[in-house]
mmJSON file of the N, C-alpha and C atoms, coordinates in Angstrom:
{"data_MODEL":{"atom_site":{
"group_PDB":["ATOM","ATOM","ATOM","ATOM","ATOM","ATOM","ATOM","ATOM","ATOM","ATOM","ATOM","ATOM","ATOM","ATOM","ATOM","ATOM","ATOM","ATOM","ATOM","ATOM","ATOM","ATOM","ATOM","ATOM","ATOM","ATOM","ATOM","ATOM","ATOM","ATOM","ATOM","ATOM","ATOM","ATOM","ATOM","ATOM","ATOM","ATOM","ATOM","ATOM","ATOM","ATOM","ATOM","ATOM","ATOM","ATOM","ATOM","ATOM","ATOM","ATOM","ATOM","ATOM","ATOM","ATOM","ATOM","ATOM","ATOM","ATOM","ATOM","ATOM","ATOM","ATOM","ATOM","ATOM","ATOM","ATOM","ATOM","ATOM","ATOM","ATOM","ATOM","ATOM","ATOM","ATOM","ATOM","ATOM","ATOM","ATOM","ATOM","ATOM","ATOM","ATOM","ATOM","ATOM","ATOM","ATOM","ATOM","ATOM","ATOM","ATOM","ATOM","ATOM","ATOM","ATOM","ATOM","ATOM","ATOM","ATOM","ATOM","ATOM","ATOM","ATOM","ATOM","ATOM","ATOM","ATOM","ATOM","ATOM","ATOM","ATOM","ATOM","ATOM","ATOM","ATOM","ATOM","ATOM","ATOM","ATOM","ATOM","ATOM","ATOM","ATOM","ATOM","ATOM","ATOM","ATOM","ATOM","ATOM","ATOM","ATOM","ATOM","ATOM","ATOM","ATOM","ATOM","ATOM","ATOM","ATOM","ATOM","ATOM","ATOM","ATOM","ATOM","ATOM","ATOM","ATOM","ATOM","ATOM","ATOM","ATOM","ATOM","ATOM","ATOM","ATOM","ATOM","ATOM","ATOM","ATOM","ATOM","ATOM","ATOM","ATOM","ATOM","ATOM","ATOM","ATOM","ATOM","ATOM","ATOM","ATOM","ATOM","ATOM","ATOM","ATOM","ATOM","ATOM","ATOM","ATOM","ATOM","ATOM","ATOM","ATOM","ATOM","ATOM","ATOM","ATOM","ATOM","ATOM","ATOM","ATOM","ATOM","ATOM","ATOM","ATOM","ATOM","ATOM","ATOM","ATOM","ATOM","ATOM","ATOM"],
"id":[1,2,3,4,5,6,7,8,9,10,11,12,13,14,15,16,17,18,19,20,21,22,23,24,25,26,27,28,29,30,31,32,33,34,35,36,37,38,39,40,41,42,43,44,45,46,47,48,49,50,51,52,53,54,55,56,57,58,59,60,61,62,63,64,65,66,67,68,69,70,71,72,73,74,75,76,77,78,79,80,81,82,83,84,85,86,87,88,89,90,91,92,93,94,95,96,97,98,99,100,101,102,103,104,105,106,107,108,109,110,111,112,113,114,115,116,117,118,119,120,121,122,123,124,125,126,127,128,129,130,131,132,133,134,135,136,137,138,139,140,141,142,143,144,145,146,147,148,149,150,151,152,153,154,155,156,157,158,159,160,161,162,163,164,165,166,167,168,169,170,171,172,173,174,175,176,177,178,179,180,181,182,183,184,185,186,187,188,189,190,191,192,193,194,195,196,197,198,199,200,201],
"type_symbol":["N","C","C","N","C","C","N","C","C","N","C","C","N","C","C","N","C","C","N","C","C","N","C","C","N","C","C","N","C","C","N","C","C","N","C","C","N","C","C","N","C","C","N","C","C","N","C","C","N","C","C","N","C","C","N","C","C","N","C","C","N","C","C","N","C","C","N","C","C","N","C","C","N","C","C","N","C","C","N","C","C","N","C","C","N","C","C","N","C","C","N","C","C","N","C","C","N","C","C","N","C","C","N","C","C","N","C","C","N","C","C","N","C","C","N","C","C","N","C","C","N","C","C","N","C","C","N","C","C","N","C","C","N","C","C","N","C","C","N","C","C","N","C","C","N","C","C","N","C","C","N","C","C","N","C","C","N","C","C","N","C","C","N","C","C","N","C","C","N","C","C","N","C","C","N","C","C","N","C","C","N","C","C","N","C","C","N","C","C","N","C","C","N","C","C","N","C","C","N","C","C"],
"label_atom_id":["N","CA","C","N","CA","C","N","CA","C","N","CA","C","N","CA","C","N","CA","C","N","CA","C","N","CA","C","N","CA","C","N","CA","C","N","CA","C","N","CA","C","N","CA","C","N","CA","C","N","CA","C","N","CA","C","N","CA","C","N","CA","C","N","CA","C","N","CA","C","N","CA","C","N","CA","C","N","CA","C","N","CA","C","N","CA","C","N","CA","C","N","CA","C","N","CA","C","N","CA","C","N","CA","C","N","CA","C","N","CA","C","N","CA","C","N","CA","C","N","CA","C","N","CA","C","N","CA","C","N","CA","C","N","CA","C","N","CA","C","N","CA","C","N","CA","C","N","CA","C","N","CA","C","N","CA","C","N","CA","C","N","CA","C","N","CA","C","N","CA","C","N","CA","C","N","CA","C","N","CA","C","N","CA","C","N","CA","C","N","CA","C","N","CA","C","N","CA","C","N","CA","C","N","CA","C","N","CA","C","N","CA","C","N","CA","C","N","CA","C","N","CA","C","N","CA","C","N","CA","C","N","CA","C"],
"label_alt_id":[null,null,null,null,null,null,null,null,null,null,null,null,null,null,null,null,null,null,null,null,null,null,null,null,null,null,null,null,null,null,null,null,null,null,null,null,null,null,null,null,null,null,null,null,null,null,null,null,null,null,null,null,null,null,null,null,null,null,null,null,null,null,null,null,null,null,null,null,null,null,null,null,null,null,null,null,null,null,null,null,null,null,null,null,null,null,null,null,null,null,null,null,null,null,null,null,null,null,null,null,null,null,null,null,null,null,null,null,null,null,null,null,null,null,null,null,null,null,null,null,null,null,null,null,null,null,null,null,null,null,null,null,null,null,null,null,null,null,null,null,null,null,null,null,null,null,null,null,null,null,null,null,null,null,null,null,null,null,null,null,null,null,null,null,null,null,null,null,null,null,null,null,null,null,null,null,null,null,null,null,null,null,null,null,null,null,null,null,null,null,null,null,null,null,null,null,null,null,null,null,null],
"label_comp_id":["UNK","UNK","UNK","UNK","UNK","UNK","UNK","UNK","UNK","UNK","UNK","UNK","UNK","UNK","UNK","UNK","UNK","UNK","UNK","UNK","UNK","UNK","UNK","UNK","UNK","UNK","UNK","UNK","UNK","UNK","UNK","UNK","UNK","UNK","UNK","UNK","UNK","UNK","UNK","UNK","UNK","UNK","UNK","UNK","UNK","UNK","UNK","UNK","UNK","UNK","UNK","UNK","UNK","UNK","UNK","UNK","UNK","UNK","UNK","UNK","UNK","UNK","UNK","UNK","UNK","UNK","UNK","UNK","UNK","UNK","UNK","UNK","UNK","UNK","UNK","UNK","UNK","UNK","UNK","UNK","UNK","UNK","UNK","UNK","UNK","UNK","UNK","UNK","UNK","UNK","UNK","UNK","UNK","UNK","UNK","UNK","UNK","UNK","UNK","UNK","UNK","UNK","UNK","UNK","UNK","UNK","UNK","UNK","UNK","UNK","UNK","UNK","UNK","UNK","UNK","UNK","UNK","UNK","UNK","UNK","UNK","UNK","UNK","UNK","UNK","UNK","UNK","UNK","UNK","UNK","UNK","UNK","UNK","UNK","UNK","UNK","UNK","UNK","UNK","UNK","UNK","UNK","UNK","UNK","UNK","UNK","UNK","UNK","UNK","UNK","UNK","UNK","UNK","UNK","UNK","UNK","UNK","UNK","UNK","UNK","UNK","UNK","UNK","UNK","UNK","UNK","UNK","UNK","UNK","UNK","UNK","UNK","UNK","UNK","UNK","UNK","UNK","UNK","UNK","UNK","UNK","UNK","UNK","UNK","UNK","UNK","UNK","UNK","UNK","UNK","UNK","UNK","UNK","UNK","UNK","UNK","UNK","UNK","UNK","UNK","UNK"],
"label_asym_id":["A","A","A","A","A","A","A","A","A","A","A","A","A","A","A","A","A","A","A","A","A","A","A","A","A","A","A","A","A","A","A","A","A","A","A","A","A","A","A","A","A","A","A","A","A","A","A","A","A","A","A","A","A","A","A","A","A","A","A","A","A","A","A","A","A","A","A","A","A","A","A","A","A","A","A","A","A","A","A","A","A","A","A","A","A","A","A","A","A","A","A","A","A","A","A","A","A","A","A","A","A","A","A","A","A","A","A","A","A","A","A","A","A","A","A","A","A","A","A","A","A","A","A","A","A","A","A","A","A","A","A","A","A","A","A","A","A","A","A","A","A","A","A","A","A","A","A","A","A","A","A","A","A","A","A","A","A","A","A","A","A","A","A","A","A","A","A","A","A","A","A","A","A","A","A","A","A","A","A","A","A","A","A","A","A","A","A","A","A","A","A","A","A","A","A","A","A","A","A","A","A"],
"label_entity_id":["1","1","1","1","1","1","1","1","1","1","1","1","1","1","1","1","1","1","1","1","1","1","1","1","1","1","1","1","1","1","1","1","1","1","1","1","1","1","1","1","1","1","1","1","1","1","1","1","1","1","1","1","1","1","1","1","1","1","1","1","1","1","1","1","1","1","1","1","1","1","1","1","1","1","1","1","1","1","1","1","1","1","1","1","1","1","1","1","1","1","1","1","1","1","1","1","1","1","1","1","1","1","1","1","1","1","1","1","1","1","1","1","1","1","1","1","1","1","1","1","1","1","1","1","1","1","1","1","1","1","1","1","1","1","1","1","1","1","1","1","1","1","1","1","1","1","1","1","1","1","1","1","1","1","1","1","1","1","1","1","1","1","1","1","1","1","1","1","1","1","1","1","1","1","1","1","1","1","1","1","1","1","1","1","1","1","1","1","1","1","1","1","1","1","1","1","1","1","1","1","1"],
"label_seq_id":[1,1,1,2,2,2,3,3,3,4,4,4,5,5,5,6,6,6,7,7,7,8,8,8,9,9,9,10,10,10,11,11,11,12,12,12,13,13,13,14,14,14,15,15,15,16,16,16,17,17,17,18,18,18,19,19,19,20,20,20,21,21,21,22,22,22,23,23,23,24,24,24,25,25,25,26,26,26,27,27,27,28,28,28,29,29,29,30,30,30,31,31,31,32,32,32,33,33,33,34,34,34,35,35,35,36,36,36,37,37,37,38,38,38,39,39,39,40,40,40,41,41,41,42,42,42,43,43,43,44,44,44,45,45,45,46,46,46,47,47,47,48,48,48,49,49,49,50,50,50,51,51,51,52,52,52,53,53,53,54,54,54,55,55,55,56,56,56,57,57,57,58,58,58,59,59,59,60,60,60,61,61,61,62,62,62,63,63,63,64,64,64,65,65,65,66,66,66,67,67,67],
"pdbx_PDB_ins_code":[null,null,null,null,null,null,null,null,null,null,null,null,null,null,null,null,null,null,null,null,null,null,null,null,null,null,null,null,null,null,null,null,null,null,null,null,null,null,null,null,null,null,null,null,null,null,null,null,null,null,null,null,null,null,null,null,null,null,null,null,null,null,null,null,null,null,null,null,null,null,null,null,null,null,null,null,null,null,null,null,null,null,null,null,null,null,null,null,null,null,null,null,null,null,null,null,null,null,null,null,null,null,null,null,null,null,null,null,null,null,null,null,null,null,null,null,null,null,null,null,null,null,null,null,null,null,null,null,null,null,null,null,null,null,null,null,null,null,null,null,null,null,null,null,null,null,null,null,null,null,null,null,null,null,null,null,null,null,null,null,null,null,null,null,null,null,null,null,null,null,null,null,null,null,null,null,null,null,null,null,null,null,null,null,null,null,null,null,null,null,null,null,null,null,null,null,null,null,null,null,null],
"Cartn_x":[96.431,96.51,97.951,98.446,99.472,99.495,101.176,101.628,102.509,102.124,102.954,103.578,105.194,106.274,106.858,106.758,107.25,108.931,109.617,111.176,110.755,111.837,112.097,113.795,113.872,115.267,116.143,117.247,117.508,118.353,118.047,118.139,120.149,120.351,122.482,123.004,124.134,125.105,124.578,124.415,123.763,121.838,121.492,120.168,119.678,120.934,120.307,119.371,118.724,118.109,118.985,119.231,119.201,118.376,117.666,116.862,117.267,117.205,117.231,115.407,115.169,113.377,113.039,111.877,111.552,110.866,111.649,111.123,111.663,111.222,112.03,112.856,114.274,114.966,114.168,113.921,113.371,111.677,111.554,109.952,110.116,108.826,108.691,107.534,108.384,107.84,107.931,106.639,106.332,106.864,107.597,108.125,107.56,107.05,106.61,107.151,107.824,108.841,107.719,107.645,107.07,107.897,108.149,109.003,108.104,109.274,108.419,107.727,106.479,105.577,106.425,106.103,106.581,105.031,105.446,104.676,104.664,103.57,102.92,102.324,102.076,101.151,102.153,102.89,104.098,104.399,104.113,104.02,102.532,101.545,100.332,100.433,100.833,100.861,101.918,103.02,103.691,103.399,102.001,101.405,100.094,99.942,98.587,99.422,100.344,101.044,102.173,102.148,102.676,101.566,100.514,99.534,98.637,98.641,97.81,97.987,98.597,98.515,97.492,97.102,95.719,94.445,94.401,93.078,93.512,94.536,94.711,94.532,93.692,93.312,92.459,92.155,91.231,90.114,90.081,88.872,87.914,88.673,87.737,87.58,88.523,88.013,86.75,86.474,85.377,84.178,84.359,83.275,83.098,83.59,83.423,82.793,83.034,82.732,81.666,81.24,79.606,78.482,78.952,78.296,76.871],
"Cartn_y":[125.324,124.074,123.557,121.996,121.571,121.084,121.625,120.456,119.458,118.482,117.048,116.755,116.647,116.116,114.31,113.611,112.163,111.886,111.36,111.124,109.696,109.112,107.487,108.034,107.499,107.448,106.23,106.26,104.89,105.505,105.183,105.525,105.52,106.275,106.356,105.57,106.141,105.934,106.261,105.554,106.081,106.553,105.905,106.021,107.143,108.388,109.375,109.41,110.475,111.246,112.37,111.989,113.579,114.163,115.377,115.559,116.986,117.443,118.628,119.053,119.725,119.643,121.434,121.916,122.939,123.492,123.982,124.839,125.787,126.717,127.895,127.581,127.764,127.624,128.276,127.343,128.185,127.526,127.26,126.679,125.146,125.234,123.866,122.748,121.779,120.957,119.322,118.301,117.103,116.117,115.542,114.081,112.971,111.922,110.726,109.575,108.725,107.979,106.412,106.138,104.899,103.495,102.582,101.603,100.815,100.239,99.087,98.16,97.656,96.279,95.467,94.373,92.724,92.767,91.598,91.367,90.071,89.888,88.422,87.797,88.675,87.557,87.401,87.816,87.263,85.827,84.804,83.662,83.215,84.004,83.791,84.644,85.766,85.659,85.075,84.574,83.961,82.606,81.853,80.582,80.609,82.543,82.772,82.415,83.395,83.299,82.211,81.174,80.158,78.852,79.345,78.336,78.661,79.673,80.438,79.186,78.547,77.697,76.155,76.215,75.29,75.514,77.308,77.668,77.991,77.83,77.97,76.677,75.734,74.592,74.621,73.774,73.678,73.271,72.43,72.026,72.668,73.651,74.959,75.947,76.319,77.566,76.958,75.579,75.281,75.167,74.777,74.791,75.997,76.916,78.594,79.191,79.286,79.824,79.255,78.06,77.241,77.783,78.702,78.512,79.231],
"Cartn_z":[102.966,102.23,102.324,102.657,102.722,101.483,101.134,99.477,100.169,99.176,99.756,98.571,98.971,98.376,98.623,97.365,97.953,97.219,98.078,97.474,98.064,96.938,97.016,97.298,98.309,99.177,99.916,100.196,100.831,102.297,103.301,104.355,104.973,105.374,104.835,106.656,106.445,107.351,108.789,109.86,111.446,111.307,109.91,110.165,109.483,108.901,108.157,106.961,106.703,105.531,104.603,103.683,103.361,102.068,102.238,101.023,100.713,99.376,99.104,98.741,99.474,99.223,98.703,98.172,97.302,98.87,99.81,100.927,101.348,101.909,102.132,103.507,103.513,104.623,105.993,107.389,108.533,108.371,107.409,107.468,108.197,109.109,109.857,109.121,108.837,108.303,108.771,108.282,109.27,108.419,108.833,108.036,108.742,107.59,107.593,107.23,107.784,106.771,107.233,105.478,105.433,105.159,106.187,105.873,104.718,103.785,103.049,103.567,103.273,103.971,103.64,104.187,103.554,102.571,101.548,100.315,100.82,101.448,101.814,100.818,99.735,98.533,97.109,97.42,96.438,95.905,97.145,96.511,95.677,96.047,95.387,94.245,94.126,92.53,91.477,92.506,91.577,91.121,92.066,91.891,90.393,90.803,89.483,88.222,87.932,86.852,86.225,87.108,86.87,86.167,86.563,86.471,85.34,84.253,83.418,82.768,82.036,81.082,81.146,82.491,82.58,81.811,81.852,81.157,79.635,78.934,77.568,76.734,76.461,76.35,75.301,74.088,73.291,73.833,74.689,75.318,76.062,76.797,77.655,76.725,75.748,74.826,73.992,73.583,72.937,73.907,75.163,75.96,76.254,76.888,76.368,75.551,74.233,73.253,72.588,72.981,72.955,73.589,75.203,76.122,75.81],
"occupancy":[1.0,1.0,1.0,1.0,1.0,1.0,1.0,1.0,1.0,1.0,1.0,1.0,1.0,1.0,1.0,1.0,1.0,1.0,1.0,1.0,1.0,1.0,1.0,1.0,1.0,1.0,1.0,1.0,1.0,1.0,1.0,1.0,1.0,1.0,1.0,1.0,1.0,1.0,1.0,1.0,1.0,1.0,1.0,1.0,1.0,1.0,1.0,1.0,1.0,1.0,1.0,1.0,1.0,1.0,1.0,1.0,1.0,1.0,1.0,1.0,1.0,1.0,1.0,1.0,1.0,1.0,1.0,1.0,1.0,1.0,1.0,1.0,1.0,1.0,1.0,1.0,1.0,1.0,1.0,1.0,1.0,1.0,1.0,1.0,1.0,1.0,1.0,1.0,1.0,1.0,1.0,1.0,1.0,1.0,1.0,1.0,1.0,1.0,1.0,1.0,1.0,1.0,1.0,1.0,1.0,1.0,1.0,1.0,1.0,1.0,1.0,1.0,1.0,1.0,1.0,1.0,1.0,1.0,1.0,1.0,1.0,1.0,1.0,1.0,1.0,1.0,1.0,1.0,1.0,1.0,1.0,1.0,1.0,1.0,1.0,1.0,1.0,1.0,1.0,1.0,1.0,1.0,1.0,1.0,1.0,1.0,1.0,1.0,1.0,1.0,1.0,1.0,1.0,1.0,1.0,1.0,1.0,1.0,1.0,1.0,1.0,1.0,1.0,1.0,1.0,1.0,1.0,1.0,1.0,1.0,1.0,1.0,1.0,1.0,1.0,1.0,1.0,1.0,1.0,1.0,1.0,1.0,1.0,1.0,1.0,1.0,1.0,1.0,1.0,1.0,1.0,1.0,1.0,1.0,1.0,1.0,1.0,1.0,1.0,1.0,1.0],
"B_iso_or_equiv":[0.0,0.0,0.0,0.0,0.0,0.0,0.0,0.0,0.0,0.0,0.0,0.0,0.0,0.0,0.0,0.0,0.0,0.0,0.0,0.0,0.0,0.0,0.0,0.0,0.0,0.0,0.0,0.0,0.0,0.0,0.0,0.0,0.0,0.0,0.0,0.0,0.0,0.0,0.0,0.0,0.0,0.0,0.0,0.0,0.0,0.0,0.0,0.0,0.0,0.0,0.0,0.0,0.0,0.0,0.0,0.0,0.0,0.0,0.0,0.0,0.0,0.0,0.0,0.0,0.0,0.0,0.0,0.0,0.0,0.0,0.0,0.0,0.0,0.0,0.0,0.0,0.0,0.0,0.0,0.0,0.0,0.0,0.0,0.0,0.0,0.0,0.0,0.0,0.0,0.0,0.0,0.0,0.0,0.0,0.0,0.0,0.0,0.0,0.0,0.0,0.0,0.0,0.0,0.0,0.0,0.0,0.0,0.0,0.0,0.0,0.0,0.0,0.0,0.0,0.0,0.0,0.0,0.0,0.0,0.0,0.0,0.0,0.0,0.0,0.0,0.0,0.0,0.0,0.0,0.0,0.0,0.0,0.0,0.0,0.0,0.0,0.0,0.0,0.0,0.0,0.0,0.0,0.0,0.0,0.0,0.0,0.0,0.0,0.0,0.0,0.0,0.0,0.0,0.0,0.0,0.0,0.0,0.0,0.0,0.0,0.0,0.0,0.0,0.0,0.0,0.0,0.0,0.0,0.0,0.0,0.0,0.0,0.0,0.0,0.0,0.0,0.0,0.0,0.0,0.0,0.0,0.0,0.0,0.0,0.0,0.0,0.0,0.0,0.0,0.0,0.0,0.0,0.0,0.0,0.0,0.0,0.0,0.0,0.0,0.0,0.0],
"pdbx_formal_charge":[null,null,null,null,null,null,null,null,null,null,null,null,null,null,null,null,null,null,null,null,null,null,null,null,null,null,null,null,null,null,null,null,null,null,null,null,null,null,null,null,null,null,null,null,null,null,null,null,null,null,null,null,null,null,null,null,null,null,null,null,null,null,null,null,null,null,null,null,null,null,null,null,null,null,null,null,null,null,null,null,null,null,null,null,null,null,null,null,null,null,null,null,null,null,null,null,null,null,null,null,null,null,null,null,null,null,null,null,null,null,null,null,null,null,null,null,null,null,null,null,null,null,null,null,null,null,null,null,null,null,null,null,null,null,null,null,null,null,null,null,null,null,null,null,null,null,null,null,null,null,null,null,null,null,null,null,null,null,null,null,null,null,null,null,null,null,null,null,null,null,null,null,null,null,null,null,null,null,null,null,null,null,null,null,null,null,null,null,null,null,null,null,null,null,null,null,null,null,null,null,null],
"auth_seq_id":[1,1,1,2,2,2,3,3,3,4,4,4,5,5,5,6,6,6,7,7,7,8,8,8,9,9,9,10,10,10,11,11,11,12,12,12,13,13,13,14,14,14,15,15,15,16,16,16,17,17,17,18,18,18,19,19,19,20,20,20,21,21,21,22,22,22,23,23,23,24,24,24,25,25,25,26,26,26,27,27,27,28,28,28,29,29,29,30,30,30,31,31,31,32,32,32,33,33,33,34,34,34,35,35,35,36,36,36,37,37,37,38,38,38,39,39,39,40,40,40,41,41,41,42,42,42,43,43,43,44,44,44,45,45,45,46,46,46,47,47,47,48,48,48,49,49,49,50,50,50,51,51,51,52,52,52,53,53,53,54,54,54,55,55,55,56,56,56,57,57,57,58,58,58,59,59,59,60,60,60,61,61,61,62,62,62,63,63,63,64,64,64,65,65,65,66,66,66,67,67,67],
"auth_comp_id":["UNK","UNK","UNK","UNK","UNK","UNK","UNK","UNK","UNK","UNK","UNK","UNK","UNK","UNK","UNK","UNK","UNK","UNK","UNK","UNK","UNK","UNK","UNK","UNK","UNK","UNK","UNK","UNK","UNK","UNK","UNK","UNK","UNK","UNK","UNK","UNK","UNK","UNK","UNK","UNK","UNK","UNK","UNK","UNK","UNK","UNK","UNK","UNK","UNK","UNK","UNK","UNK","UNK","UNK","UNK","UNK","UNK","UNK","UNK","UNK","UNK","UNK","UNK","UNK","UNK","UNK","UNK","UNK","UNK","UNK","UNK","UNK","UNK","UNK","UNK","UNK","UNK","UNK","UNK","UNK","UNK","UNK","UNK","UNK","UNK","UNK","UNK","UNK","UNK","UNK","UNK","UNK","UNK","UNK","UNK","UNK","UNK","UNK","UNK","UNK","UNK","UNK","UNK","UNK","UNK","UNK","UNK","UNK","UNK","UNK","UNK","UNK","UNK","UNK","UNK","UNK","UNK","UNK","UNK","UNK","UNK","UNK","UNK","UNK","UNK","UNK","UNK","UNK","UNK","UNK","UNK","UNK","UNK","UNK","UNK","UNK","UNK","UNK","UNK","UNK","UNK","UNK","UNK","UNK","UNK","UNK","UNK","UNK","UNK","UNK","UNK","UNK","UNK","UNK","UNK","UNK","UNK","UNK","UNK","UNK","UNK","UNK","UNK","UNK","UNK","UNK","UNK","UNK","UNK","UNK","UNK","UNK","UNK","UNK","UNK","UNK","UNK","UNK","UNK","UNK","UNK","UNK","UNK","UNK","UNK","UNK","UNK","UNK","UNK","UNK","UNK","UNK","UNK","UNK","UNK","UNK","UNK","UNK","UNK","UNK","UNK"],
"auth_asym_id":["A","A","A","A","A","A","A","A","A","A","A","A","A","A","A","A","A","A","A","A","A","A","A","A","A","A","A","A","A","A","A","A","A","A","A","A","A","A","A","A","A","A","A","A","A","A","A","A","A","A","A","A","A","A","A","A","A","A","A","A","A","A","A","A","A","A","A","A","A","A","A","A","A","A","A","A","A","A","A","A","A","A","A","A","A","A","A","A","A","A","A","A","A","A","A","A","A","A","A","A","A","A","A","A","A","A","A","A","A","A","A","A","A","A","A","A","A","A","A","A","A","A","A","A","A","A","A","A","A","A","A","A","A","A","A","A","A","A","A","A","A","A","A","A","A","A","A","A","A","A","A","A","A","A","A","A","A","A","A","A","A","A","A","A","A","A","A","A","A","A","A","A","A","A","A","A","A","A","A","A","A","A","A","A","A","A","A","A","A","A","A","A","A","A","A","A","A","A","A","A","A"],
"auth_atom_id":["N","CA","C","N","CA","C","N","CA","C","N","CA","C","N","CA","C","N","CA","C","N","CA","C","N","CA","C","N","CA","C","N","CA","C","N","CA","C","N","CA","C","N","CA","C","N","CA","C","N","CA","C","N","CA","C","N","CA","C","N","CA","C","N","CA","C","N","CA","C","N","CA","C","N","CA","C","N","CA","C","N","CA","C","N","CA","C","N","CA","C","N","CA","C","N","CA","C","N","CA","C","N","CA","C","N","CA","C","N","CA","C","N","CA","C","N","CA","C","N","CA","C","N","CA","C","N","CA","C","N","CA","C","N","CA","C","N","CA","C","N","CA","C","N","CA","C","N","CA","C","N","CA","C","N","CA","C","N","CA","C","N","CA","C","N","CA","C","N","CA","C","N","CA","C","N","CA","C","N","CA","C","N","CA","C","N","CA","C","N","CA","C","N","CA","C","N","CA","C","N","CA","C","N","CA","C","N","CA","C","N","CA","C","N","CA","C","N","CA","C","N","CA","C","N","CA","C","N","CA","C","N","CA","C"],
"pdbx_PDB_model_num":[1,1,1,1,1,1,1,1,1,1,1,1,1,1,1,1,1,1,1,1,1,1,1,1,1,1,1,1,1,1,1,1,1,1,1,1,1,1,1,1,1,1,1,1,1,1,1,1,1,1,1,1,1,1,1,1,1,1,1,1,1,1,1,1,1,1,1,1,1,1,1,1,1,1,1,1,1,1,1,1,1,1,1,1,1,1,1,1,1,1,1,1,1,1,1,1,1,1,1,1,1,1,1,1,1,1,1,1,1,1,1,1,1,1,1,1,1,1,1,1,1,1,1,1,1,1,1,1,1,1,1,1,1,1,1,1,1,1,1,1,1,1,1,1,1,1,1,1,1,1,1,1,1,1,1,1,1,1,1,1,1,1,1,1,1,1,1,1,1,1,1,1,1,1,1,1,1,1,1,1,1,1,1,1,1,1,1,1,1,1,1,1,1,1,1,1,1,1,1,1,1]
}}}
């Protein structure tokens, strides 16, 4: 069974890593380094939450709460 360890790290000087990790010195182990995505929907939720105040209305909460 493999254990999986995750560090939030910031990548150093010439591209390095450095981690102090819970392994026994001499053990071979596989690194995965995940770059951050771009956040393509960032402007869409910042369009949801800008816009909440259309549906807070007396007029839709009474047509609502009629229904």
């Amino acid at each position: 069974m493999q254990q999986a360890y995750k560090y939030n790290t910031r990548v150093g000087e010439s591209g390095r890593l450095e981690l102090t990790v819970p392994v026994p010195p001499g053990t071979a182990v596989e690194v995965v380094v995940l770059a951050p995505a771009e956040d393509n929907c960032a402007d869409l939720v910042q369009a949801a939450q800008t816009s909440l105040g259309f549906w807070d209305n007396p007029q839709d909460d009474a047509d609502w709460n009629n229904a």
